[in-house]
C-alpha positions as a Markdown table, in Angstrom:
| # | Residue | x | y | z |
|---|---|---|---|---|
| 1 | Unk | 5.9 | 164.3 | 8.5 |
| 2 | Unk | 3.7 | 163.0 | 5.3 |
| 3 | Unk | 5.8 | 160.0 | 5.9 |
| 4 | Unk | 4.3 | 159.2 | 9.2 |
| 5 | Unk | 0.8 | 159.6 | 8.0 |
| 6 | Unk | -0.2 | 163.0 | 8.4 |
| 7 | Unk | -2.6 | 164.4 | 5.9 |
| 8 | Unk | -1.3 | 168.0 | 3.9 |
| 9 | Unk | -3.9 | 170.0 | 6.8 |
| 10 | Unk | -2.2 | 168.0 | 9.4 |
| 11 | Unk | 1.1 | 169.1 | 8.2 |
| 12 | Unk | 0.4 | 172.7 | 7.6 |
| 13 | Unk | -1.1 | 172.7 | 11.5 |
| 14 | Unk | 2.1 | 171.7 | 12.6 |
| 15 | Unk | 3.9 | 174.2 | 10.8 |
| 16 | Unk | 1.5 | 177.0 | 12.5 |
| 17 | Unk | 2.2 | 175.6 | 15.7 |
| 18 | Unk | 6.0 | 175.3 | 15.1 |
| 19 | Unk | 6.1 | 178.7 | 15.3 |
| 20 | Unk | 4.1 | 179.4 | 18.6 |
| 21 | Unk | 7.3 | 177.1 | 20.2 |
| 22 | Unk | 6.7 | 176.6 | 23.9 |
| 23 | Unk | 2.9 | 177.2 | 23.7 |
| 24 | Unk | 2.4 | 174.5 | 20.9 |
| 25 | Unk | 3.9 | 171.3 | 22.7 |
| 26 | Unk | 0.5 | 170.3 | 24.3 |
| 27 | Unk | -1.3 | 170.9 | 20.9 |
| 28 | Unk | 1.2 | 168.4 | 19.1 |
| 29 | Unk | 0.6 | 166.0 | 22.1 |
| 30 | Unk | -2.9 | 165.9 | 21.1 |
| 31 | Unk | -2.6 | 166.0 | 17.5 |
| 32 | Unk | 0.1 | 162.7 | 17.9 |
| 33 | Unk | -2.2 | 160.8 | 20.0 |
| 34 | Unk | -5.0 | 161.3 | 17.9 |
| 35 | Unk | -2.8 | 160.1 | 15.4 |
| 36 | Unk | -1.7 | 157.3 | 16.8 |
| 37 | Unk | -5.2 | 156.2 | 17.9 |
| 38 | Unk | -5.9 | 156.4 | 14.4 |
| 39 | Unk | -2.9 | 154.0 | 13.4 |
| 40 | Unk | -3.9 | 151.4 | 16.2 |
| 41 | Unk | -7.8 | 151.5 | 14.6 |
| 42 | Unk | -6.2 | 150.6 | 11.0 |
| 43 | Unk | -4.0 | 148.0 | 12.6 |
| 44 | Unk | -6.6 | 146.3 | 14.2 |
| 45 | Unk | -8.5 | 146.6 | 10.9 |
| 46 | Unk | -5.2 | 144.7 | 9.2 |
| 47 | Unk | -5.3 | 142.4 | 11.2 |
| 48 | Unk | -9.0 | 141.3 | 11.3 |
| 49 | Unk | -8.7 | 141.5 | 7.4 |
| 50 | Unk | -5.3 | 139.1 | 7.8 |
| 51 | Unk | -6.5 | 136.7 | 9.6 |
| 52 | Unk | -9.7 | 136.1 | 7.7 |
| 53 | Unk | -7.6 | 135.9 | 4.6 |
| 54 | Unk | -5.2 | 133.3 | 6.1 |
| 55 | Unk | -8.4 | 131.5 | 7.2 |
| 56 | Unk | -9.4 | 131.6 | 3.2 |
| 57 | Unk | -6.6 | 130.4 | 2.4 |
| 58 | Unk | -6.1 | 127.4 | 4.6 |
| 59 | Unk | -9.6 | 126.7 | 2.9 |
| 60 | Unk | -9.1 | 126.6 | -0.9 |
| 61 | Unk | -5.5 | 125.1 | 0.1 |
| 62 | Unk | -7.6 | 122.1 | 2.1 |
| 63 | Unk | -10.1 | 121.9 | -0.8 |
| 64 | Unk | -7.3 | 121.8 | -3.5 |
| 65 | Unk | -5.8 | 118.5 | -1.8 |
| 66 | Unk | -9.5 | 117.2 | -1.7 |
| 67 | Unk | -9.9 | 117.9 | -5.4 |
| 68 | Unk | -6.3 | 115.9 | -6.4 |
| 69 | Unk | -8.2 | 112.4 | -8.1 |
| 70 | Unk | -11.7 | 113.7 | -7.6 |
| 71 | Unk | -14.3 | 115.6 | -9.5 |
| 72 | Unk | -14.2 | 119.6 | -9.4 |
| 73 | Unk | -15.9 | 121.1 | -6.4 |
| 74 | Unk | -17.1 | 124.7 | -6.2 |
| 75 | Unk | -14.4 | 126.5 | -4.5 |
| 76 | Unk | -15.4 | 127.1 | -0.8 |
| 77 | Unk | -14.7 | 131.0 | -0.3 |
| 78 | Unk | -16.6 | 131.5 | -3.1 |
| 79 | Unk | -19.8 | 129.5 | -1.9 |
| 80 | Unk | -19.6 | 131.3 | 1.5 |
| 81 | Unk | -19.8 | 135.0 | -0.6 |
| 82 | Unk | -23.4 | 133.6 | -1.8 |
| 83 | Unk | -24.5 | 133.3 | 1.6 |
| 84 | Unk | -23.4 | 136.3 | 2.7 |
């Protein structure tokens, strides 16, 4: 179960409700969906954090062919982190 994300207290509430058997399914249910609402939050996260990465990249990657024959510019991502 640590494998699929579940935190040591996670785990250990499992193994109390493993042995209440019939009782415990609805419990799990609700523990795996708030897990799994968790996982979709960090995904979405991900990819927020991927695409404004890609987006960084495409923008030293445009000022490095700029730069081939010319003077040194400041590199762009870093010029936006001063405004921010």
């Amino acid at each position: 179960m640590h494998g699929l994300g579940f935190s040591l207290r996670e785990i250990r509430e499992l193994s109390v409700l493993r042995m209440r058997k019939v009782e415990a399914c609805e419990s799990v249910r609700d523990l795996l969906k708030a897990k799994l609402k968790e996982v979709r939050r960090k995904i979405r996260e991900l990819k927020s954090l991927e695409s404004q990465l890609v987006t960084d990249v495409k923008k030293c990657n445009k000022e490095l062919q700029h730069r081939k024959g010319h003077a040194a510019y400041a590199c762009p991502v870093l010029e936006e982190l001063k405004t921010k």
